[in-house]
N, C-alpha and C positions, 0 to 999 in steps of 0.2 A: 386530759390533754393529749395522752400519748394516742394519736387515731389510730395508727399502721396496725397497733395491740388490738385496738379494739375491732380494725377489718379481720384479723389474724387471730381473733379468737372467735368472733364471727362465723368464719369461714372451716374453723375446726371442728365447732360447733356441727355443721354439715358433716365434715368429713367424719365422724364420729358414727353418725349416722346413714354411712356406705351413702352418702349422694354426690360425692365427689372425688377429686381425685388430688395428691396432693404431689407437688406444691400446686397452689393455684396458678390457671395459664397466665396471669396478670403477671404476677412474681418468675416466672421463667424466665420473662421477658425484660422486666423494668428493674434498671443495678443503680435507680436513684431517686428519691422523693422527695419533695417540698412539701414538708408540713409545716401546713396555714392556720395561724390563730388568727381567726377570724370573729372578731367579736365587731364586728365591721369590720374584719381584716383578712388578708390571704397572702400567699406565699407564690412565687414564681419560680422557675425550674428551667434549666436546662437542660439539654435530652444527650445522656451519654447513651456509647453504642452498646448496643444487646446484643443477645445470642441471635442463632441462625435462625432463620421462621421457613418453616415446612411451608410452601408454599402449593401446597397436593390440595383440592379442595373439588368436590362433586356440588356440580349447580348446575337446576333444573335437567335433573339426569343425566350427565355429561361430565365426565371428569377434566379437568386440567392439568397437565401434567408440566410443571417446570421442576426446576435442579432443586434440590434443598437448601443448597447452600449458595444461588444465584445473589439472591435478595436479602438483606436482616431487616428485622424491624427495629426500630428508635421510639424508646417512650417514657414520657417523662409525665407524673404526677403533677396538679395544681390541687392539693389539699384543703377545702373551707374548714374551718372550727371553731363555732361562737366559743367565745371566752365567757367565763360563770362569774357574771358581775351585777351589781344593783342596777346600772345606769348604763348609760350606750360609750361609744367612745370618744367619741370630740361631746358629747354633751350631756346636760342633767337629768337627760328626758328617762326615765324607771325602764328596765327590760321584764318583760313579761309576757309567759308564752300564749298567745290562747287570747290574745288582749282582743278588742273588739277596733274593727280594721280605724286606722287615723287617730287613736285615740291616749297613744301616747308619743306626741307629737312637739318640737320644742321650735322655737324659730328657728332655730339654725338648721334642724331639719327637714324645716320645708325649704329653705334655703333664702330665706327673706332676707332685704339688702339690707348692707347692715351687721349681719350678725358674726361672729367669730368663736371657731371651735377652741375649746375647752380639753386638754388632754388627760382622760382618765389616768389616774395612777397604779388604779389595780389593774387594770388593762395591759401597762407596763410591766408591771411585776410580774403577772402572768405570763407574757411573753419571755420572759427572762428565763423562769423558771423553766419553763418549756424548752428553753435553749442549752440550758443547763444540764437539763435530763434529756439530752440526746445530744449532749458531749458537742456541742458548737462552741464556736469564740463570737462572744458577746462585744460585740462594739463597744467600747466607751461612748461613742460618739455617733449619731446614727438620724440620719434628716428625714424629711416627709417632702413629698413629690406630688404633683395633680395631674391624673390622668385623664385627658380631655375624653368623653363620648358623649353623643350626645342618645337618649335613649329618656322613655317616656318616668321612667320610676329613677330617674338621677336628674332631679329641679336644677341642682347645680351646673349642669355640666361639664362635672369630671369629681372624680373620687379624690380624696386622700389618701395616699399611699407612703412606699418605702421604695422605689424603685432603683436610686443612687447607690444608697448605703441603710440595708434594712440593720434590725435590730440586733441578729446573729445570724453565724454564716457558719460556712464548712463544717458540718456538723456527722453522728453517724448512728444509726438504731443496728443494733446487734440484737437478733431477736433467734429463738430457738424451736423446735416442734419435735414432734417422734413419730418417727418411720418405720416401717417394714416391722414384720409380725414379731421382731425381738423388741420393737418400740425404741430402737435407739435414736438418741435426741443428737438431733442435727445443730449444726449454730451457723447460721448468716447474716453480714451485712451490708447494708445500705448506705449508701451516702445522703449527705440531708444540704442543698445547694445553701437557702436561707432561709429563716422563718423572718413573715415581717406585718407590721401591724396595717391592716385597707380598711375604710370607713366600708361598711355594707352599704349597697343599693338599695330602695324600696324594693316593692314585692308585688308584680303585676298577677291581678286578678281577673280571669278573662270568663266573661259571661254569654256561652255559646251562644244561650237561649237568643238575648237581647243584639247578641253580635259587637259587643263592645268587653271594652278590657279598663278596670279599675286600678288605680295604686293606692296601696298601704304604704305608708310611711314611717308604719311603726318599725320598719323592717325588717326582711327576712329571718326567720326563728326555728328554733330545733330541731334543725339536721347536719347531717354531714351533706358536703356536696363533694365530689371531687370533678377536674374536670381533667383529659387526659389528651397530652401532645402525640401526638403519634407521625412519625414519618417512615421511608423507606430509601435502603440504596444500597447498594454494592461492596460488600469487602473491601478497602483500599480506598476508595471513593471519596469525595465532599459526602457530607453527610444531605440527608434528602430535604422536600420541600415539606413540612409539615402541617396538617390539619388540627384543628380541635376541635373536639367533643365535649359539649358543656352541661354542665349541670346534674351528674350523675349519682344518685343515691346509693346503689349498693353492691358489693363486691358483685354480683353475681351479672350488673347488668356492666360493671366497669369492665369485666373480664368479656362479657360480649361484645361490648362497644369495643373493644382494644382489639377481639381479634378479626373482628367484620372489617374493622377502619384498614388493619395490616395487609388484608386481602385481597380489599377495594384498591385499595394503591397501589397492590402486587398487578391487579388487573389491567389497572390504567394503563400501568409501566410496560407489561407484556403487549399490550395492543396497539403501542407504539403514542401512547398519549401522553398529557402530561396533568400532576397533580396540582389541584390549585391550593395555595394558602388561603385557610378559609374558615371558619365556627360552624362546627354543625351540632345540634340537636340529638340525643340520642335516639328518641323519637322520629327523625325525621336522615337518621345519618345512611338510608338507603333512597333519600329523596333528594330533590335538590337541596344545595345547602342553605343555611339558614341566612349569613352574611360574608360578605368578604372580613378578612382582617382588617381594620382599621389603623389609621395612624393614630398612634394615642396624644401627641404631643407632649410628650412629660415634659414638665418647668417644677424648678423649687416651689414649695407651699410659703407662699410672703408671711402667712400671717399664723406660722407655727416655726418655732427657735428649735436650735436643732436639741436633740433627745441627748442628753449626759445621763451617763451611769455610772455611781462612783462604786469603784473597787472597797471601801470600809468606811469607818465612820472618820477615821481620820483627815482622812482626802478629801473630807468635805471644805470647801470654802466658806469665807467667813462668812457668815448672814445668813446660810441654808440650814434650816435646821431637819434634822433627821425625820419630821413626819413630813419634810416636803419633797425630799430625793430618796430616790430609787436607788439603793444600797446592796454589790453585790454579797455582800457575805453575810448579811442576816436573810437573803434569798437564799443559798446554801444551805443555814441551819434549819430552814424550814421543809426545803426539798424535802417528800417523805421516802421510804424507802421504796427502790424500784423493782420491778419484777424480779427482772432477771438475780440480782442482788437477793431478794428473798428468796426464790426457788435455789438458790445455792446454800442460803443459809440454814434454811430446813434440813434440805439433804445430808448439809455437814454434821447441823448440830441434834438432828433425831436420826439420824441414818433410814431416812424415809427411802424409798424409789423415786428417780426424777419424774417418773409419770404421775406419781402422786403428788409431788411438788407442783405439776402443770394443774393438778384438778382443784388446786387448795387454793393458789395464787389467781386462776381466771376467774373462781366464782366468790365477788365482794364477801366480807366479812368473814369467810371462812377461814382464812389464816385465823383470823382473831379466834373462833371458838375451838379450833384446833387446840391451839398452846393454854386456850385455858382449861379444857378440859382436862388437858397434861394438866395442869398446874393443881386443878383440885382434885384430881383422881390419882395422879400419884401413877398413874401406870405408866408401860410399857410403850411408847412411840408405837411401834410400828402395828403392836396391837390395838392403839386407838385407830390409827391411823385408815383400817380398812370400816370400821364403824361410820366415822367419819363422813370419809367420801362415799360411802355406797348406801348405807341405812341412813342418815341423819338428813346427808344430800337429799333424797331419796327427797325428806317429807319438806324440806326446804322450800323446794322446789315447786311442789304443791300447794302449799300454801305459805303464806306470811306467819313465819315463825319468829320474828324481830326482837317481838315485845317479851318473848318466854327467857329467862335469864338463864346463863351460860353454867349457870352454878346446878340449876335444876334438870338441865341438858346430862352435865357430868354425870347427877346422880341416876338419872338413867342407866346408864351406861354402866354405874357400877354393881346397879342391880342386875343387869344383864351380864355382867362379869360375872358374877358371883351369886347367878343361876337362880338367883329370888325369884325371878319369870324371865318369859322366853322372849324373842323377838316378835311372834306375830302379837304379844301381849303390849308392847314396846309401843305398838303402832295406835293401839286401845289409849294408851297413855297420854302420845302425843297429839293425838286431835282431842282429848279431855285437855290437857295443856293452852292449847290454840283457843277454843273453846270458853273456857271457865276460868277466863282470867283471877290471879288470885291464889289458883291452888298449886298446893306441890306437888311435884312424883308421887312423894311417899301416899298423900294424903287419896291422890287417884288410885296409886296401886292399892289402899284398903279399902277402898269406898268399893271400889270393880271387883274388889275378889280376885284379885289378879296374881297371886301367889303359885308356885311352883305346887303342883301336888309332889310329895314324896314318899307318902307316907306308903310305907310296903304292900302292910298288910292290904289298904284299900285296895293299890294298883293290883293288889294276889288275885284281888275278888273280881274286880272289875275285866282284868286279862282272861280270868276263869269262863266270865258268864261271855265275854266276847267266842274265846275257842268252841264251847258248849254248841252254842247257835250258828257258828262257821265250817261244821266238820269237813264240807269237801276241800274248802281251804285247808284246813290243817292236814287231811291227807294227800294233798298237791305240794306241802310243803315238806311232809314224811316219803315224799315221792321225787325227791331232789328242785323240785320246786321253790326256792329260795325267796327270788324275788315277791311271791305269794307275803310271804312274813308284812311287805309293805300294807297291804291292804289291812291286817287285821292291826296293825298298830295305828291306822289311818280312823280304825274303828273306835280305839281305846281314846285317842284324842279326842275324839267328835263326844265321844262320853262326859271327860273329864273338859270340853271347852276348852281344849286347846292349851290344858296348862300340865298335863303328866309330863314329869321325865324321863323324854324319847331316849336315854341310856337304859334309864333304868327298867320303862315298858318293853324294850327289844330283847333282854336279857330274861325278864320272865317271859315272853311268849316263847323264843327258842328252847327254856326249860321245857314248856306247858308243850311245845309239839314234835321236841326231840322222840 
């Protein structure tokens, strides 16, 4: 539910990987979000004022030059996010991604006369939740609104919404990252205007070939959308005339559209023009625009009562029994634990590095095998803790490790502690794990032969016949040649299959070539 985490770990994700630069130019700019639970629903925003926008930009080889600090930009968030439910939100009709177009379809969703919406309860509770965990004030009381448009994939003509008084309001995400080569972790936030529950639109399908455009009415599924307000004006000023930008899938193209739109209207402005209020296409936001803003007509929804949320079970009225109202305090006990909350709590109670704290809490599940590897190996925090994130991630990541139990994981690990075999042996293990469901560690590390050589005498023999056959080595190494020694232990491993111990081979060759 929380999106802003999941654009912000997204986009870390890049910066990890030297493709970007941080913070994102989106977050420079925007000091407010509307996150949309959008299970057929979405959230609406108002645009506080931003920082200053560099307005310096070269096109078609020709620089423009105005003040920096003439113009800011203004940008505000519309965040989509289907909510994770059996059924849609006003009706019985099954969610299902991938469903075959029309085909899960209920009267009300076609909008046949007659029919009346049904309010989901999980739907409710999720939105609560979501309000909860970003520190909003939950309405006791909170109505639904019909927004008139008319458009080919809404039969109805007009959505159900929250427009009056949504579910929760003034809300705020405090979210954290780490900068600069010492990695110290920053902490910002956001204000969050309201979260609020909208029936989704159908899903037009446009068939170039034929030249025609189909709707699904199962509607829209499995993405984020966002779509982005953006205006422009002057220090001291009314704030500006604003555009939208709709339908935007992914940090990378919102930070585009955000900074094209600011520079577009920077243009305008300079040329002596003026901006129009208007929808545009991200696809199409250097063309003409797609529509003008419409009037939407909001009116109360007649045939939907307003939404009560009762603060405990007390405060229920007579007759309502607890499986039929939305209860804020058993929503509380369910909240699970949040980020931020966990990457503190790690930090305090294993004395991890907060950078480790960020690598453990963004990638699912791995909190969990962290504390239990603690828990059956008995070691040391901070010496799991690089295993962990670096070797175990490592094979995670590559493949579906799910099904291998955290217990056979541990013992890994404590063989690798405790020098039984090495790490490249570790890796023999784990894809035999993945693999051959069923088996243990133990049972792979004897079947592979995967044991430590240590035995002296052999490594005496086997360091002996290596030096024997390498003399100019060993006299590049009697010749202050040190780093040489690498090679001939690179030798003894290739021998012994990767499982001597590199202490104790490096100690007999510098005898054998002292």
């Amino acid at each position: 539910m929380n999106i802003l985490n999941v654009i912000l770990k997204n986009y870390r994700s890049r910066l990890q990987r030297n493709q970007t630069t941080w913070p994102p130019p989106v977050l420079q700019r925007v000091s407010c979000y509307v996150i949309c639970v959008n299970k057929y629903q979405y959230f609406v925003q108002k645009f506080p004022r931003g920082a200053p926008v560099n307005s310096n930009r070269e096109e078609n080889g020709k620089r423009n030059i105005y003040a920096p600090q003439q113009l800011v930009g203004v940008v505000g968030l519309e965040i989509h996010a289907q909510i994770n439910s059996n059924t849609k939100l006003f009706s019985g009709s099954s969610v299902r991604f991938s469903a075959p177009p029309n085909s899960l379809v209920s009267f009300f969703d076609a909008s046949l006369p007659g029919t009346l919406p049904v309010l989901n309860k999980r739907c409710v509770e999720a939105v609560v939740m979501t309000g909860l965990a970003l520190n909003c004030t939950i309405n006791k009381k909170s109505l639904f609104d019909r927004k008139h448009y008319f458009y080919a994939d809404l039969p109805a003509g007009y959505q159900i919404t929250q427009q009056r008084q949504p579910t929760a309001v003034n809300g705020r995400l405090t979210y954290s990252f780490l900068e600069g080569k010492k990695r110290s972790q920053v902490t910002k936030t956001v204000s969050i205007k309201q979260i609020q529950l909208e029936q989704d639109s159908g899903k037009s399908l446009h068939d170039d070939v034929r030249g025609q455009t189909l709707i699904d009415l199962n509607r829209a599924e499995g993405q984020l959308r966002v779509d982005a307000n953006v205006s422009v004006h002057k220090p001291g000023e009314p704030l500006g005339i604003r555009t939208e930008v709709k339908n935007i899938n992914s940090i990378r193209y919102l930070a585009k559209a955000i900074d094209y739109e600011i520079q577009r209207q920077i243009d305008i402005l300079q040329s002596g023009g003026r901006v129009q209020n208007e929808t545009r296409l991200i696809c199409t936001a250097d063309k003409a625009p797609l529509f003008s803003t419409p009037a939407f007509r909001f009116m109360p929804e007649p045939n939907l009562p307003p939404l009560i949320v009762y603060e405990d079970n007390a405060s229920l009225p007579a007759g309502i029994s607890v499986c039929q109202a939305v209860v804020l305090q058993a929503i509380r006990q369910e909240l699970p634990e949040l980020p931020s909350i966990k990457r503190d709590r790690l930090v305090q109670t294993y004395g991890i590095l907060p950078e480790h704290s960020f690598t453990l809490v963004n990638e699912d599940g791995l909190v969990e095998y962290f504390e239990s590897v603690l828990k059956v190996t008995k070691m040391e925090p901070r010496k799991v803790i690089g295993w962990v994130t670096n070797d175990l991630l490592g094979h995670l990541k590559q493949q579906d490790m799910s099904s291998i139990q955290t217990a056979q994981l541990a013992l890994v690990y404590i063989l690798l502690r405790t020098r039984v075999f090495l790490l490249a042996a570790a890796s023999q293990v784990f894809q035999e794990m993945w693999t051959s469901s069923g088996k243990t560690a133990q049972q792979i590390f004897q079947e592979k032969d995967l044991a430590l050589v240590t035995d002296t005498a052999q490594l005496h023999s086997i360091c002996q016949r290596v030096v024997d056959s390498h003399p100019e080595e060993v006299d590049a190494i009697r010749n202050g040649k040190k780093k040489v020694l690498n090679k001939l232990m690179g030798l003894v491993q290739k021998e012994t299959k990767g499982r001597a111990d590199p202490v104790l081979v490096r100690n007999i060759l510098q005898e054998k070539t002292s």
